[in-house]
C-alpha positions as CSV (number, residue, x, y, z in Angstrom):
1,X,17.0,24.8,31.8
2,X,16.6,21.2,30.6
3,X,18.8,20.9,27.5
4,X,17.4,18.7,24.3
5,X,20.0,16.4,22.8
6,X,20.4,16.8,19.2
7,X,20.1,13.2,17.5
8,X,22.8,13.9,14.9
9,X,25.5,14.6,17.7
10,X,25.7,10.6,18.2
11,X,25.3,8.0,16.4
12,X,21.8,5.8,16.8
13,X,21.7,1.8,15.9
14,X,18.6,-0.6,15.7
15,X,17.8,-3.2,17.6
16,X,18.8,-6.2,14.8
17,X,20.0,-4.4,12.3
18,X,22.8,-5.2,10.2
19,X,24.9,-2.7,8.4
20,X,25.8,-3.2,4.7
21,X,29.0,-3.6,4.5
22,X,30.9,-1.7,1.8
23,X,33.1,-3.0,-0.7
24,X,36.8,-2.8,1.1
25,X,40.0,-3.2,-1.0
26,X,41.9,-5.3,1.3
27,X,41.2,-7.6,4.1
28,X,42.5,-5.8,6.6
29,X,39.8,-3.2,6.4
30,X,37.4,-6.0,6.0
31,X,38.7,-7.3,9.5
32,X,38.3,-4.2,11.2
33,X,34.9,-3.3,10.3
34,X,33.8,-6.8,11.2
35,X,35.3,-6.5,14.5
36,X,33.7,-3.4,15.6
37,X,30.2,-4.4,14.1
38,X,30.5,-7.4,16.7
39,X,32.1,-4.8,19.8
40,X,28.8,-3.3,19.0
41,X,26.2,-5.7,19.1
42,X,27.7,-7.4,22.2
43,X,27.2,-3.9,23.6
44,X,23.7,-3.4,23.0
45,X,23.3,-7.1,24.1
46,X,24.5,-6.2,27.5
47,X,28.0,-8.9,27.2
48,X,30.3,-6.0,26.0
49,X,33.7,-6.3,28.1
50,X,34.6,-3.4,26.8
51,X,33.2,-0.2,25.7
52,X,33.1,0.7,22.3
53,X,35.2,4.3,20.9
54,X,31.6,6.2,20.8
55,X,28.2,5.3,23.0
56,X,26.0,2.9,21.5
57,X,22.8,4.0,21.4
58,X,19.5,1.9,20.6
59,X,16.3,3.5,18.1
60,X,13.8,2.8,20.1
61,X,11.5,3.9,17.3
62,X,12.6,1.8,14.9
63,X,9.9,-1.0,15.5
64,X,7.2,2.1,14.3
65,X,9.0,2.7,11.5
66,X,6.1,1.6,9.5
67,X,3.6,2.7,11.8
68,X,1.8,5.5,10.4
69,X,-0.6,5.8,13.7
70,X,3.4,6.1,15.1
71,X,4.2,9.5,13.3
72,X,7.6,8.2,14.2
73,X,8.8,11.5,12.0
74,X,7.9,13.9,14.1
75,X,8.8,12.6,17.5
76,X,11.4,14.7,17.5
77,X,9.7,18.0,17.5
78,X,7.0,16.3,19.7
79,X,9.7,15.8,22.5
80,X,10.9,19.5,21.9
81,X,7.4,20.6,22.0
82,X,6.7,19.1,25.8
83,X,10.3,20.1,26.8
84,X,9.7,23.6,25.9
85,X,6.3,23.2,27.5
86,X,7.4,22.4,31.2
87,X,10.1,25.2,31.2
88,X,7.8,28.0,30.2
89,X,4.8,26.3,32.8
90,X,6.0,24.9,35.9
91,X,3.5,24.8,38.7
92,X,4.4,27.4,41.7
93,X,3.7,25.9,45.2
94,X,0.1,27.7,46.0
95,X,-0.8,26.8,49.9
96,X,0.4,30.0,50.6
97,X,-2.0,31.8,48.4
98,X,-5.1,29.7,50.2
99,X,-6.4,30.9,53.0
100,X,-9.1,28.1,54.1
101,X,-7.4,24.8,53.0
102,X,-4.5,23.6,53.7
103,X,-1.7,20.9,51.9
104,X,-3.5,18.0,54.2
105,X,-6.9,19.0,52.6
106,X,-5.7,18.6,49.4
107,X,-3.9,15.2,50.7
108,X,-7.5,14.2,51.4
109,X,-8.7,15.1,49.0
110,X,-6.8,13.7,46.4
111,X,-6.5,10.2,48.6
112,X,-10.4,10.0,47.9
113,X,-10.2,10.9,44.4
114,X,-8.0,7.5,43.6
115,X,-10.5,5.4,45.6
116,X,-12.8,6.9,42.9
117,X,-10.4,6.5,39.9
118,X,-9.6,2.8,41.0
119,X,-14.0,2.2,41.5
120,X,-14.8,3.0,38.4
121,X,-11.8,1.9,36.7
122,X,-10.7,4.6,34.3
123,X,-7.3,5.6,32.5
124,X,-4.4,6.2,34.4
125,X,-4.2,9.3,32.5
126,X,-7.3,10.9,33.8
127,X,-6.2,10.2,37.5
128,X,-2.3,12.4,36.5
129,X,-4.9,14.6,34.7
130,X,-7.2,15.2,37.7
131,X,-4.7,16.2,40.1
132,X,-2.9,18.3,37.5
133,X,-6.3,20.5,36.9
134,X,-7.1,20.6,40.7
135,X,-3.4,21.9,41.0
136,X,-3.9,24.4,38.3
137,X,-7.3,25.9,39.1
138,X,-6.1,26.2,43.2
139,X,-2.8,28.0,42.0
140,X,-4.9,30.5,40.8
141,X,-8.1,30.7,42.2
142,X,-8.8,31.7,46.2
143,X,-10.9,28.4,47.4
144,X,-13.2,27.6,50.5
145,X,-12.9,24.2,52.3
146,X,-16.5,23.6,51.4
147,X,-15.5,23.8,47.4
148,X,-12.6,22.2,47.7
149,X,-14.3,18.3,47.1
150,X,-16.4,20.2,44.1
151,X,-13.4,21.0,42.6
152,X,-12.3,17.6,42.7
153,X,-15.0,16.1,41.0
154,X,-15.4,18.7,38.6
155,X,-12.0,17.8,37.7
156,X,-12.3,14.5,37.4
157,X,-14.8,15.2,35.2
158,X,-13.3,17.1,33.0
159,X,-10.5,14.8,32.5
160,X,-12.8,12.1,31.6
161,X,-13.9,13.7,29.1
162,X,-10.5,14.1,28.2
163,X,-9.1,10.8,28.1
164,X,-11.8,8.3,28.3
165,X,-13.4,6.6,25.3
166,X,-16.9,6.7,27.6
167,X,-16.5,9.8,30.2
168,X,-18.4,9.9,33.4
169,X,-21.1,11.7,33.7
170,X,-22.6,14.2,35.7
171,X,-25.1,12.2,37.8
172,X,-22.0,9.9,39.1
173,X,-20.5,13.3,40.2
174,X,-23.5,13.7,42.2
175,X,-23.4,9.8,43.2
176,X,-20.2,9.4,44.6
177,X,-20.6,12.8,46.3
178,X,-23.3,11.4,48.5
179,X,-25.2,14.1,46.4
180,X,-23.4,17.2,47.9
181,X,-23.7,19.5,45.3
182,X,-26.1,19.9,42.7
183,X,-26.1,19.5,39.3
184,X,-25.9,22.6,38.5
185,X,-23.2,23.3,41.3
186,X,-21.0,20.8,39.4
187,X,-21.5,22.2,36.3
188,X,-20.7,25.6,37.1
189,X,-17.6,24.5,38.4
190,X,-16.7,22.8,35.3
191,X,-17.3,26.0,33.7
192,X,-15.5,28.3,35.5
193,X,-12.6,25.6,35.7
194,X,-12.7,26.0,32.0
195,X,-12.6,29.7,31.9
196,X,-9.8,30.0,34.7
197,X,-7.8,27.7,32.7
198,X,-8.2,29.0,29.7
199,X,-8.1,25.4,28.0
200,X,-4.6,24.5,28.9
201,X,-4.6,21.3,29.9
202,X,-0.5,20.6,30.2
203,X,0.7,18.3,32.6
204,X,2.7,20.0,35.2
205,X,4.5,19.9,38.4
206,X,5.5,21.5,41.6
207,X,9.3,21.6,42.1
208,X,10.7,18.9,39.3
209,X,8.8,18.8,36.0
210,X,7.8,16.0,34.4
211,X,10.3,14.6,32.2
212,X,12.8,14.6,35.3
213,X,10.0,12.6,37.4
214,X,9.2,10.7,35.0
215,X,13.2,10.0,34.4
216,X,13.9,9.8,37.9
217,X,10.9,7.0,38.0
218,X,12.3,5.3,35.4
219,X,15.9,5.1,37.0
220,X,14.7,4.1,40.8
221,X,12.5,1.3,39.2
222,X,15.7,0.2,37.6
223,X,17.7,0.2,40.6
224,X,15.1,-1.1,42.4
225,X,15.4,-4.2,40.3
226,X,18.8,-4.5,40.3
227,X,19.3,-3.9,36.5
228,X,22.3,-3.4,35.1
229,X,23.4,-0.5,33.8
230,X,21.1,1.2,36.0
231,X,21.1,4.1,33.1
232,X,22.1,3.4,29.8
233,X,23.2,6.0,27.0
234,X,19.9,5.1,25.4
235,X,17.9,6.5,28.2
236,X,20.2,9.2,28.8
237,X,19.9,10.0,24.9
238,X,16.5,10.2,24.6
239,X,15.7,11.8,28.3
240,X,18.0,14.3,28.4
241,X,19.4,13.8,31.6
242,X,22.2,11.7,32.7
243,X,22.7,9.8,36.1
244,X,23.8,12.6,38.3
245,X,21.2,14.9,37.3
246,X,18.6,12.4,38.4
247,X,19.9,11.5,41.8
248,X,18.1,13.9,44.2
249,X,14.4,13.4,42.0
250,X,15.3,9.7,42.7
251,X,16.2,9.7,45.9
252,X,12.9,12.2,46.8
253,X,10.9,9.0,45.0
254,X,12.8,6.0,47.1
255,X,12.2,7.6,50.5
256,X,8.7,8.0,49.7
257,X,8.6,4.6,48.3
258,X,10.3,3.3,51.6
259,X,7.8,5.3,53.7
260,X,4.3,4.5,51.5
261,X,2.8,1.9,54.5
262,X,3.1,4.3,57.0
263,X,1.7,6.7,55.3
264,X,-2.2,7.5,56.3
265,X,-3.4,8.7,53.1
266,X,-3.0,5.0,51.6
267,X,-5.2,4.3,48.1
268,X,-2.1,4.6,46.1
269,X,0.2,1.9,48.2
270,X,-3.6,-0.5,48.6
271,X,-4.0,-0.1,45.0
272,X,-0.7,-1.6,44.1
273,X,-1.1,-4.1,46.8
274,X,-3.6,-5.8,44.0
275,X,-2.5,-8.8,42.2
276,X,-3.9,-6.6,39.0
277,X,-1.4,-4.2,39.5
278,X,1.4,-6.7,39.5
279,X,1.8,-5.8,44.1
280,X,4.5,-4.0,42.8
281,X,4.8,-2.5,46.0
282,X,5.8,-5.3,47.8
283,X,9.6,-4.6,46.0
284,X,11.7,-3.3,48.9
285,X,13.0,0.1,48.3
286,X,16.4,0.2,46.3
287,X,19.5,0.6,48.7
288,X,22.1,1.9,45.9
289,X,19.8,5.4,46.5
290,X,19.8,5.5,50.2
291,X,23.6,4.3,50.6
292,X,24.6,7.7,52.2
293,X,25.8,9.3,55.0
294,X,22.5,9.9,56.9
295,X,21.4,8.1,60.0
296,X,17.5,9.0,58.9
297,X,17.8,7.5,55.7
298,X,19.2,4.0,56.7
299,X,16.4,3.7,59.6
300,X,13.9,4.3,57.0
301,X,15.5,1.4,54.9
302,X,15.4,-0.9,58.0
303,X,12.2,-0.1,59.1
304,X,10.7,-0.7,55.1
305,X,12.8,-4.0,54.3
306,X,11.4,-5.0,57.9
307,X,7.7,-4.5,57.1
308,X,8.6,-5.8,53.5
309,X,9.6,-8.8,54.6
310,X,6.1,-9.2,57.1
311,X,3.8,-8.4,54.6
312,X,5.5,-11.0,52.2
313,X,5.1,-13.9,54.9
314,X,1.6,-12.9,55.9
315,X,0.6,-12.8,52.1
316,X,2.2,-16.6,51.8
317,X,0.1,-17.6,55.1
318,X,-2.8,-16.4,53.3
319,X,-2.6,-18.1,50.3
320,X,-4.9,-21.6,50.2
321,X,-2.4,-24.7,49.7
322,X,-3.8,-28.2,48.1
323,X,-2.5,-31.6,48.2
């Protein structure tokens, strides 16, 4: 079970903010407490040589304090709420259950679905919460290969309604179908999405669950840009999951970052190919995570830093120079 650190086991200390300093009787109290207020802020300024007695650890809510759209004072049952969440609802791997469709079907289909997302340019939320309801409705309900693009779009549907501030609507279901099903084809779907569903619309994965991807994210994007510490008490504080406990999640996400242009099913690595999306993946995958004993791991590296370094020079060729 993912454990929930308890805030008052450690101590937490703005960004910028300065302690009051009590009154002391003598000066060499004075000197002390002056001394480890600086060991402290060197710390959380990164140019610490050495650690202080206890972690330091950074309130990242602190700039909301006076937020009240923020509710800063209940993030902490929010966070408890979600972690209890993914325990009690993880995702069961379902291909098994299906009888007509297959994991590459559902490849496809989801491949098509972020051409969709990125054409009409909607949240990134409704894309995570697309696949999640696709996931959930197939994990429970027996689907035919002819459905199986329905139940997309109905989905997407759905979670435009969801997240979006103006959803799509059901004539661009039937649009960007090529008009495959009807109207009311689409509709029923929703409805019996709805019903199978029962209106839980949590966020869940297959295998790791989402505060350990979306840690394990957060600590190969780190390492992928060399930062330093890689993981911080801060992130482990507020995660709930220190370094080792993210390195197999981690190293699951490099490999498939190392591997995204060979991979067939391409809108994700094309989309953040886009100068709008920062062609984040451009970055060469991080080698602290693949530094192991495994011959299949270090071809991978060579073979992405390779085609890295390609794409890179052909992207310079194509740029227009002046002067």
């Amino acid at each position: 079970m993912t454990s929930v650190v308890d805030h008052r086991q450690q101590p937490i200390i703005a960004q910028g903010e300065r302690r009051e300093r009590r009154a002391l009787g003598d000066i060499t109290n004075r000197v002390t407490t002056r001394t480890r207020v600086n060991a402290r802020s060197k710390v959380a300024s990164g140019i610490a040589t050495t650690k202080p007695i206890y972690p330091v650890i950074i309130n990242i809510d602190e700039v909301d304090k006076n937020n009240e759209l923020a509710q800063v004072e209940y993030v902490e049952e929010i966070y408890l709420f979600y972690k209890i969440s993914e325990i009690k609802g993880c995702l069961r791997d379902y291909m098994d259950f299906q009888h007509d469709i297959n994991a590459r079907m559902r490849a496809i289909l989801l491949d098509w679905l972020i051409q969709v997302h990125d054409k009409y340019g909607l949240m990134p939320e409704t894309l995570y919460l697309t696949i999640n309801i696709v996931d959930r409705y197939l994990s429970v309900t027996t689907t035919s290969r002819t459905e199986l693009q329905l139940v997309g779009i109905s989905a997407l549907l759905l979670s435009s309604k969801y997240e979006e501030i103006w959803p799509l609507a059901v004539n661009d279901m039937i649009t960007i179908s090529d008009s495959a099903y009807s109207r009311e084809q689409i509709l029923a779907m929703e409805k019996a999405i709805l019903s199978r569903l029962d209106g839980e619309y949590g966020v869940l994965t297959i295998r790791n669950n989402p505060s350990m991807l979306a840690a394990s994210a957060v600590y190969a994007a780190r390492c992928t840009l060399n930062k330093t510490p890689a993981w911080s008490e801060t992130l482990q504080h507020y995660t709930g999951y220190t370094e080792d406990q993210l390195g197999d999640c981690a190293k699951s996400l490099v490999r498939f970052h190392a591997s995204a242009s060979d991979n067939k099913f391409s809108a994700v690595y094309k989309k953040y190919l886009n100068p709008d999306t920062g062609t984040v993946a451009r970055f060469p995958p991080t080698t602290s995570l693949l530094v192991v004993n495994r011959h299949l791991d270090n071809n991978i590296l060579e073979i992405a830093q390779v085609k890295t370094a390609m794409q890179n020079e052909l992207s310079q060729l194509d740029t227009p120079r002046y002067g």
